[in-house]
N, C-alpha and C positions, 0 to 999 in steps of 0.2 A: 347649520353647517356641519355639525357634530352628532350622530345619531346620540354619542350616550359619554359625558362628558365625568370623570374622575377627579377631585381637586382633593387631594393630599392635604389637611391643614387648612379646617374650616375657620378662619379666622377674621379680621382685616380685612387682609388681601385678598383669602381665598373666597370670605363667603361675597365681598364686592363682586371679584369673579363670576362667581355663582348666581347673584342677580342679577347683576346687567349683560350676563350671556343669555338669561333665561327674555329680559325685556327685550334684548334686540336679536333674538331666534334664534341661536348663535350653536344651541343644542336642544337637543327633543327630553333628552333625560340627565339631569346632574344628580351625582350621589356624589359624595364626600365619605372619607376613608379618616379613621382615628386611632388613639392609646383607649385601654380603658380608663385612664384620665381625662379623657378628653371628651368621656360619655354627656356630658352636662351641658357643654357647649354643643356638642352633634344633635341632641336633643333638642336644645333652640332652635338649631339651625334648620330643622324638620316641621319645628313646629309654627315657625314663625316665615315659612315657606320658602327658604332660600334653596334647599336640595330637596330632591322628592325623597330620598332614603341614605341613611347612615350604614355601615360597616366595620368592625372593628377586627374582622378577616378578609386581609388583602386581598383574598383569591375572588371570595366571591363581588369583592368592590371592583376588581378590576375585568370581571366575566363581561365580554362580549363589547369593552371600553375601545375607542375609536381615538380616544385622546384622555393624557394627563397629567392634570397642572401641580405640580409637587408646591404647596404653598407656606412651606414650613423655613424655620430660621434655616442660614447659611451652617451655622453648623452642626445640624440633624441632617445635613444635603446623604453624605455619604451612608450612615444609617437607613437612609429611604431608599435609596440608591442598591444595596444590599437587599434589603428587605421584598424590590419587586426584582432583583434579579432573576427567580426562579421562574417566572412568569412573564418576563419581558417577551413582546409579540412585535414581528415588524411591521404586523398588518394596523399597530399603531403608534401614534403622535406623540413624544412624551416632551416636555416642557418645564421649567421653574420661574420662581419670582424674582431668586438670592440679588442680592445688591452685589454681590462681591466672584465676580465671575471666575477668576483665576481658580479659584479653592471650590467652585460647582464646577469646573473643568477635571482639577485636579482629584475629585472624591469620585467623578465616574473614572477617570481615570485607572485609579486604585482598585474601583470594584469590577469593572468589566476587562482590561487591560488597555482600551482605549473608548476612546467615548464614542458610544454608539454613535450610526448613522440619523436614527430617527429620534436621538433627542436636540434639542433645538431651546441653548437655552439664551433666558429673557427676564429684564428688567423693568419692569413701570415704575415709571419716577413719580409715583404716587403715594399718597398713605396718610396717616394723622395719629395722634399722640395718644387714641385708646387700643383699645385690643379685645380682640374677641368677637365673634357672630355680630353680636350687637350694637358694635362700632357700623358694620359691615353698610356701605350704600350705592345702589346702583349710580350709576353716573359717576364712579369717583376716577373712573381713567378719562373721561371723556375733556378733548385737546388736553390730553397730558402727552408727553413724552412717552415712549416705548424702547427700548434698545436690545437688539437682537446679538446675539455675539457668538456666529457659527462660526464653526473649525471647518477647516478643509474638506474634510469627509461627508460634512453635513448633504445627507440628501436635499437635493433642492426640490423635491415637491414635498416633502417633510417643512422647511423652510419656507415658503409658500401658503400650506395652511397654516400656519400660528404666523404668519405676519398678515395674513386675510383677518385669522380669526383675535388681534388684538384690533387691529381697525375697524373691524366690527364692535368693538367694545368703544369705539369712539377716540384711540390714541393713536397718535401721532409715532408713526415706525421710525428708528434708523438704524443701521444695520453697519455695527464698527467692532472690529479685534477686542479680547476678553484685557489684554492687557491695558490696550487703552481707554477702554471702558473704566478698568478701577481707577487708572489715574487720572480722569477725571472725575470718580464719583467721589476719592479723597477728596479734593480742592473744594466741590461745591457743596456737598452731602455732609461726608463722614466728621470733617475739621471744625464745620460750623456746628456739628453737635457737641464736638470736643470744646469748643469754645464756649457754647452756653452751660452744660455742665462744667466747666472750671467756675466761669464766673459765678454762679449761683454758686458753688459749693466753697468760692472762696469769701463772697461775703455771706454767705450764710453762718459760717465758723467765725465773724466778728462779733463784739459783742452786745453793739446797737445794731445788731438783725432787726428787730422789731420794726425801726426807725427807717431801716434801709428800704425794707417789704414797704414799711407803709406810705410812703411819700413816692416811694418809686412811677415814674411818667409813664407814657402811652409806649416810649419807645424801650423802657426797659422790658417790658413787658412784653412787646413785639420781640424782641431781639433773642431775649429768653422763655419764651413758647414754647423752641422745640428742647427744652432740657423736661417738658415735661413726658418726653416719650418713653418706652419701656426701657428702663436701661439693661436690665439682661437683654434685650433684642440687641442694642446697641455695644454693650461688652463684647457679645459675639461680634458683630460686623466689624468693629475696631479692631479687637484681635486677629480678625481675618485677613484683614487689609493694612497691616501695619506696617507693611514696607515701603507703601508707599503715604502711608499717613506720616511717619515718622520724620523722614526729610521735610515734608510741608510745613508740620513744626520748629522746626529749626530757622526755614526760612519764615514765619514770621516772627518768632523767637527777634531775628536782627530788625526786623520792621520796625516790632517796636524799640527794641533798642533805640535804632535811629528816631524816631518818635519823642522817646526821654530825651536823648541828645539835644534836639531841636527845643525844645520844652527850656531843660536847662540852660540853654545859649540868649534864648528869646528870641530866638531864628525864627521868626512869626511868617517871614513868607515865604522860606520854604514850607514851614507847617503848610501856610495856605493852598502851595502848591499840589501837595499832597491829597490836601481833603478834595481839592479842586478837579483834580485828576478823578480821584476814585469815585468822585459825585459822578461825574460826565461821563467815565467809564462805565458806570452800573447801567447809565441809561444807555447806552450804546448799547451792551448787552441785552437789553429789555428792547431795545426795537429790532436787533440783529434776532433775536434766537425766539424772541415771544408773538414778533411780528404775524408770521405764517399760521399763528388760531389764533388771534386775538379777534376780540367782537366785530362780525359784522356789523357796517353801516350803510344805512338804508337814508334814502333823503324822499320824503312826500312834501310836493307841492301843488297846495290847491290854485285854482286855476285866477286869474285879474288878478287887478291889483295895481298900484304903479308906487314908484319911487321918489320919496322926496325928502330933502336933506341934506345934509352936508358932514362930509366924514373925510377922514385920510387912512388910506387903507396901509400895508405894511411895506416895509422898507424895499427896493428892488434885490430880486435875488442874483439877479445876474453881477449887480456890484457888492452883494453881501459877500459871494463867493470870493471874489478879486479882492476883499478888503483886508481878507483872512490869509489870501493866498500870498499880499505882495507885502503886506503889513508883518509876516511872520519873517520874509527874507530883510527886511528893510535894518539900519543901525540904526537905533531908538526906540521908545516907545511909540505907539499907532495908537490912537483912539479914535474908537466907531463910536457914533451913534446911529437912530433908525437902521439898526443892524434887522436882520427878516429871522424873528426865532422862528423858524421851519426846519423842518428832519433834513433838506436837503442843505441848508446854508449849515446846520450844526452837523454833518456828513464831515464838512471841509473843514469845520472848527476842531472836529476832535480828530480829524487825519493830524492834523499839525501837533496839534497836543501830542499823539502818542508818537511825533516824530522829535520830540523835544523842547516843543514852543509853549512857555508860560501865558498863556491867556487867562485871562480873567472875563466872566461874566460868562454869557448876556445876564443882562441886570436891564428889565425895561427897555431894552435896545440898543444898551451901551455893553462894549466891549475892549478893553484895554490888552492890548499885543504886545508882550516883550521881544520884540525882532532877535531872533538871533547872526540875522547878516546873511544874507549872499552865499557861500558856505559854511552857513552854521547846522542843517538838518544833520539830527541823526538817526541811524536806522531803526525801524519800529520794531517792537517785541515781536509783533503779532501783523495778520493782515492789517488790510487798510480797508477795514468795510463801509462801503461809502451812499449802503440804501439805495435809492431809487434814481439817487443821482447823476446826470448824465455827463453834467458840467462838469464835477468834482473828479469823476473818472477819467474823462480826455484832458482837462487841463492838469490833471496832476499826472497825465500818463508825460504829457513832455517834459513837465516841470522836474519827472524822475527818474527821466532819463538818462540826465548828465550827471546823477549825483553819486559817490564812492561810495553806494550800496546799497544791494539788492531789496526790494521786496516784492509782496501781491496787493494786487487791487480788486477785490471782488463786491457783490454789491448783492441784492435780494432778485427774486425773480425776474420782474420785467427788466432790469437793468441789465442782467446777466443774459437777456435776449436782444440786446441791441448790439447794432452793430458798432464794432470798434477799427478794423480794417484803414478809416479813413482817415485815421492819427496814425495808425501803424506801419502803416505802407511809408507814407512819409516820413515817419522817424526813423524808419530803417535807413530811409536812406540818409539821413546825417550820422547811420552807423549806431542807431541804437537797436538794441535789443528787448525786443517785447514778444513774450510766446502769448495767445491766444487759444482758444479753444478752434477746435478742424472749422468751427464755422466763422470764427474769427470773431468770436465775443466774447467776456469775462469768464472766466478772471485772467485777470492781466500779471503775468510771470515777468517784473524786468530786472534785468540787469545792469546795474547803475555804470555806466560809462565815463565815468569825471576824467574830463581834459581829452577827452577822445571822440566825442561827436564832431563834426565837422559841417558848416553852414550850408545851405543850397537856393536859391533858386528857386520858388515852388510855386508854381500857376495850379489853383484849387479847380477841380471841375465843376464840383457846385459850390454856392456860395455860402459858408457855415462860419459864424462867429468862433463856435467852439472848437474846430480844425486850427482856425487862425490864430485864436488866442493858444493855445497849442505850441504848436510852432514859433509861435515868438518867444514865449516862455522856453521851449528846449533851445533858440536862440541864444537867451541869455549866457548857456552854456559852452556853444557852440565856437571851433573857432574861424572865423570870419564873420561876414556879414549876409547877414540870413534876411532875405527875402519871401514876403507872402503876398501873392499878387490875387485878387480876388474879382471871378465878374462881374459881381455886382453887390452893392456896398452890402454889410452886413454892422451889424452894433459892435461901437468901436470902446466900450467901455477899458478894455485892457490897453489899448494904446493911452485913451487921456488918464487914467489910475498910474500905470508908467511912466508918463510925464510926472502926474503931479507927487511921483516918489524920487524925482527928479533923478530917473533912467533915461538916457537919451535912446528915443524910436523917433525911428522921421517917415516921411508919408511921399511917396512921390506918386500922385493921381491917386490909383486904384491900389498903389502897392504899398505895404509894412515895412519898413527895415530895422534889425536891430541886431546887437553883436554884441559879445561878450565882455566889452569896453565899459563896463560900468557899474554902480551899487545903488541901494535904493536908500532914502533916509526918509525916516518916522515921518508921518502927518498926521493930521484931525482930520477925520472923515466923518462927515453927513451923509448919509445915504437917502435917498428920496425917497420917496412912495413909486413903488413899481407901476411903470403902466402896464404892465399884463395882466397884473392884478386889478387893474380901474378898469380896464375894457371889459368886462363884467358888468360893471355899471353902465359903462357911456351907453353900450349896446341895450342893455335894459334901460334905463332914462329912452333913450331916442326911440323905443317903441311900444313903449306903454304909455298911452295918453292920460294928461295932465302928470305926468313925470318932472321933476325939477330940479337935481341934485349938484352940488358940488366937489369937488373931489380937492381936498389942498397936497401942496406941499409935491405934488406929482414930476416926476423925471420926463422929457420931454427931447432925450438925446435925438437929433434927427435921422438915427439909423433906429432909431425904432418908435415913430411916430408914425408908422404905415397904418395903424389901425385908425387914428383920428383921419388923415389924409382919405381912405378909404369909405370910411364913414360919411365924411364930407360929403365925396364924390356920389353916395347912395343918398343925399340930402338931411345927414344929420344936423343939427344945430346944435354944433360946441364951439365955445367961446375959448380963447385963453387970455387967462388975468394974470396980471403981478408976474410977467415974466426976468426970471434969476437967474444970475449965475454961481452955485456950489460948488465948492470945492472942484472945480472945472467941468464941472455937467451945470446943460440947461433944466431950470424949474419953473414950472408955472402952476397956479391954480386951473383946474378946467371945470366949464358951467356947461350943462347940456341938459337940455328940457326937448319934451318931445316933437317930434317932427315926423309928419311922412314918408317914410324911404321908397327910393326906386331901384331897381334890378341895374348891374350893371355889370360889363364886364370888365372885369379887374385887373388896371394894370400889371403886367410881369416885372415892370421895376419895381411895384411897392411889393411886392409876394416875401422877397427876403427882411422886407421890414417891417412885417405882420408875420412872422410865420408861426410864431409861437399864440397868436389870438385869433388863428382863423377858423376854432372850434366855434367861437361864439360870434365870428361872423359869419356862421352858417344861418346863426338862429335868426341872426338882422336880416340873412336873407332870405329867409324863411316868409319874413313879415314885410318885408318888400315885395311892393308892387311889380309885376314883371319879372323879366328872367335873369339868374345872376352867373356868372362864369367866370370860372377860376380854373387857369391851368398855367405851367410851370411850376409846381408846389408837390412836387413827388418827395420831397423831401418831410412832409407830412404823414409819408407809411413807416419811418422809421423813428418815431419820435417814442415816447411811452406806450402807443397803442398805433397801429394804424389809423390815426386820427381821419383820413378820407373815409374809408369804408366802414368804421365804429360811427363817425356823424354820419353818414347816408343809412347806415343800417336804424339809427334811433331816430330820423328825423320820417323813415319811413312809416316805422311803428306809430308815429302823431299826422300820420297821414298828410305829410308833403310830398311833393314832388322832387325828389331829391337823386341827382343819376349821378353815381362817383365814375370817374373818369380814370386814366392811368397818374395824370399827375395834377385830380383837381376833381372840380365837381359842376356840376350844372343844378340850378335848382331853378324851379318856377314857383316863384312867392305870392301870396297876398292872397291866399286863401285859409280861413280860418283854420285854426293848431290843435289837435283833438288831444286824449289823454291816453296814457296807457303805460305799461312798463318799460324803460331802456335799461341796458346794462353800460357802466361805465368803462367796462373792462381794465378796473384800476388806477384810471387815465384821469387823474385829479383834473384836468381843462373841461373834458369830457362830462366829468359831473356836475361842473357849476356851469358850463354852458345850457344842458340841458334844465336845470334849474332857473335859469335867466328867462326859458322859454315859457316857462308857467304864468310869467306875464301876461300874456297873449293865448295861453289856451284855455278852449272851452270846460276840459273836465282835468280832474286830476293828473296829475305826472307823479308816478316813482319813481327814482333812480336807483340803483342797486350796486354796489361797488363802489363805496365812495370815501372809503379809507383815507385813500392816498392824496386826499382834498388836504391835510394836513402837512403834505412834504413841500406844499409854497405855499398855504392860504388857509392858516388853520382858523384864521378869525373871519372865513367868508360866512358862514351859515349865523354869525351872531349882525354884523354886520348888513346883511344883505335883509335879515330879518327886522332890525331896525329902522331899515328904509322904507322899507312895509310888502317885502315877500313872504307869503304866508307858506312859509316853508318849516317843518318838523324833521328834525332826525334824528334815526329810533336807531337802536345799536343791539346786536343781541346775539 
């Protein structure tokens, strides 16, 4: 990228720079520029081949330079900054590492009278606790963080190369203001150094140190790591940033304060609160911010095989979400069990936490809800990131709509490309306020309305659980009697959950009514075994010969029994045993052993009660004799993935016959299933269904993209393996 690449402060940072620009091509020639103190390290660094040549006269180190990376502490910034003044060329690149931007703003600043155009400075939120050449290793940026922090002036094709050429080093760019930069590198960087140097240096000054050192566990040692880093590096950067490190102090100065308080009192459940909170917050953080490079996963399934056994797969997400949702507003305590720990049900668990609901757990699948009532939410610090979740976004876009105040709801990638328009448009007109993006997707801007929404009337054009549970929920709030009239049924989990929080909703035919006439109280909830999660299985059982499985404890609500009904109709053989009824939902056991399936064309009433498992009834009909046909199901391009044309595109690569239609598909089945690569395109249904398919095909299947197998179904690949799919997944 670089004909001839300059890095100021061969050290760490600079000499990592220096080789993994050289492994990923990134410059034709690095030299490195030094003190005469610093002749010993340049000399490693030469000889142990990180720069092709050392200089300890800046002119000739900077002769014919294209780019350079000043890689020295924050405060030798200005010093360097001086010292290539007389030399600065606009024909190049100039660049830093400093953690602390204000004061590398402020030192060019000083020395040029405003900061040049062509420098361009930069952050990698990288590093380790030695120093020197030696430390130095390529790959130390690679999925790290990068943060660019130009001023106004900044040339943008200056900006441009140095955020090519850190992606080239393998880091992750973002490109935010020098002020806001430090104040969050105080919070997450600078305070936790502050914190393990106090702590070490204040029991180290006790007098059974010896004692303390030697018994100390795995986490004192994690936690005080980074006190081993350079601390003149670290004096500098504190000193630097201490305007904004100083407050942050303070505030946790009363943290703990409040801490002793609690301790003192034997206020144990606040304590619990507390630690509960910042457990589930850290992970938020850790799928929120680390999601986007975190390891690929790869699923390889070798080909036969059949299923046999008996399992109960994970709780339904569709009522884990509602348990969370109607159990928070309820007077009393809620207890879950068979709660679904998945990313998407703990989406909705920690929206409410950070809206002021004391939960407790999951623990095994139990989860205990202190409801704070009907108007008890209060407003969140922060957004409301709610991951890949679709549910959690549309029913809490109504549910916060009516409440006295504002927040956002945003969510990662693919959620942030769904559409949201079809909660929006309708809540507007009960007079709520939701701003969208010009395409009318996440994140979600609302403006809480309490006592000011107004009920309506609302015939759905298509038929969506999520729209409807929507709408009833901003009902609640609403005044009058709000209607949701729908064409054709969809999964009524939020109406019977409503009942059984004893909210009165009434049903007239095809329509919802409900009105602001009421409060929810505490219940025991059982959650069942999702059937979207078991259609996985039924579909593998019914087409892998001598198959035999049973599935316990499964939800069998009749709006979403389209897939067993469907299956039928293509000649599967499932049974249902020990049929129940929980906490107002139907349960049964189901037995399904293999059978022949035929091609059919698919009812348009069961389409909305299958719509969420007709990825893997591509695959049954893949292995169906004859030809299958599905249309009315447009509703399938908007779901995680365009699920019609992501299955026609992978079902093609295994050599079916597979034509995606505008709202459906045509397949001609029952000829052998070959092997070959699909991509998931992040669409967790999408990966286990094609995994389902390895039953049935002749050679290998890989899947690619299958992460997100984790946000409803994290126990499919142990499970599905147990039954005897000879399925591997490799992460990397």
């Amino acid at each position: 990228m670089f004909n001839k690449l300059c890095i100021i402060g061969v050290g760490l940072i600079g000499g990592s720079i220096a080789k993994t620009a050289r492994l990923q091509k990134q410059a034709s020639s690095i030299v490195g520029f030094g003190r005469e103190q610093d002749l010993q390290n340049l000399q490693a660094a030469k000889q142990i081949g990180v720069i092709d040549a050392f200089y300890l006269d800046i002119a000739q180190a900077l002769e014919n330079t294209d780019c350079v990376v000043i890689a020295t502490p924050v405060a030798s910034i200005e010093a360097v900054l001086t010292l290539l003044k007389p030399f600065w060329s606009n024909n190049t690149v100039y660049t830093d590492v400093g953690s602390t931007k204000g004061n590398v703003l402020a030192a060019a600043q000083a020395v040029f009278g405003k900061v040049p155009d062509n420098f361009v400075p930069a952050h990698p939120i990288a590093g380790g606790e030695q120093s020197g050449v030696l430390s130095a290793v390529d790959g130390l940026f690679d999925k790290k963080r990068l943060i660019i922090t130009p001023t106004a002036s900044t040339d943008a094709e200056a900006l441009i190369k140095i955020q090519r050429f850190w992606q080239g080093l393998g880091s992750a760019v973002s490109i935010m203001d020098a002020t806001h930069h430090d104040q969050i590198l105080a919070a997450t960087s600078h305070l936790p150094h502050i914190l393990a140097f106090a702590l070490v240096d204040m029991l180290g000054h006790k007098d059974e140190q010896s004692e303390i050192f030697k018994y100390a566990a795995g986490g004192f040692r994690d936690f005080t790591r980074i006190a081993s880093s350079d601390p003149v590096m670290w004096q500098d950067i504190c000193a630097a940033n201490k305007n904004e490190i100083i407050p942050l102090i303070q505030q946790l100065k009363n943290e703990l304060d409040k801490i002793q308080r609690l301790l003192a009192n034997d206020d144990n459940q606040q304590l619990f609160s507390i630690f509960a909170y910042a457990n589930h917050a850290r992970q938020r953080f850790l799928n929120q911010f680390e999601a986007p490079m975190s390891k690929s996963i790869t699923f390889h399934i070798q080909p036969g095989g059949k299923l046999y056994g008996e399992t109960r797969v994970p709780g339904d997400k569709s009522m884990s979400h509602r348990s969370i949702m109607l159990g928070s507003l309820a007077n009393g305590v809620t207890h879950v069990t068979g709660f679904l720990e998945a990313e998407d049900a703990l989406a909705t668990l920690q929206a409410f936490r950070d809206m002021g609901v004391e939960i407790e757990g999951p623990t095994n699948g139990c989860v205990t809800i202190h409801g704070v009532g009907k108007h008890g939410l209060k407003a969140p610090k922060n957004e409301l990131y709610l991951g890949n979740s679709g549910t959690s976004m549309r029913l809490l876009s109504g549910l916060l709509a009516g409440q006295p105040f504002n927040c956002v709801l945003t969510g990662d990638k693919s959620l942030s490309g769904r559409p949201m328009k079809r909660v929006t448009d309708p809540l507007a007109a009960m007079g709520a306020e939701i701003k969208t993006t010009e395409k009318g997707t996440a994140p979600l801007h609302i403006t809480g309305k309490a006592g000011q929404l107004q009920a309506i009337d609302y015939t759905m054009p298509i038929a969506s659980a999520q729209v409807k549970s929507c709408l009833l929920l901003a009902g609640m709030y609403a005044q009058g009697e709000t209607r949701v009239t729908e064409p054709a049924p969809t999964r009524d989990h939020t109406e019977r959950m409503l009942a059984g929080f004893s909210y009165p909703v009434k049903r007239e035919g095809s329509t919802a009514i409900i009105s602001a006439e009421g409060s929810l109280k505490a219940m025991n909830i059982d959650v069942p075994s999702d059937i979207s999660s078991a259609a996985f299985f039924l579909v593998g059982a019914s087409i892998a010969p001598g198959s035999d499985v049973t599935l316990k404890h499964v939800g069998i609500n009749p709006t979403r029994t389209g897939v067993i009904d469907i299956l039928r109709l293509m000649g599967a053989n499932i049974e249902v045993l020990n049929p129940r009824e929980v906490g107002g939902e139907p349960v049964a056991d189901l037995h399904v052993v293999y059978s022949p399936l035929k091609g059919i064309d698919i009812p348009e009433d069961l389409v909305p009660l299958a719509i969420d498992e007709f990825p893997v009834l591509f695959v049954a009909a893949a292995c169906a004799e004859g030809q299958t046909r599905l249309s009315g199901a447009e509703e399938l391009r908007v779901k995680e993935s365009d699920r019609i044309q992501v299955m026609a595109d992978g079902l093609l690569v295994l050599g079916v016959d597979a034509q995606p239609t505008p709202d459906g598909m045509v397949i001609n089945g029952g000829k052998p299933i070959g092997g070959g690569v699909v991509t998931s395109h992040g669409d967790h249904r999408i990966a286990m269904s094609f995994s389902i398919a390895g039953l049935r095909a002749n050679a290998p299947i890989t899947v690619l993209d299958c992460a997100n197998v984790n946000t409803s179904f994290p126990e499919f690949k142990d499970l599905v393996k147990h039954l005897g799919l000879d399925l591997v997944c490799e992460e990397k």
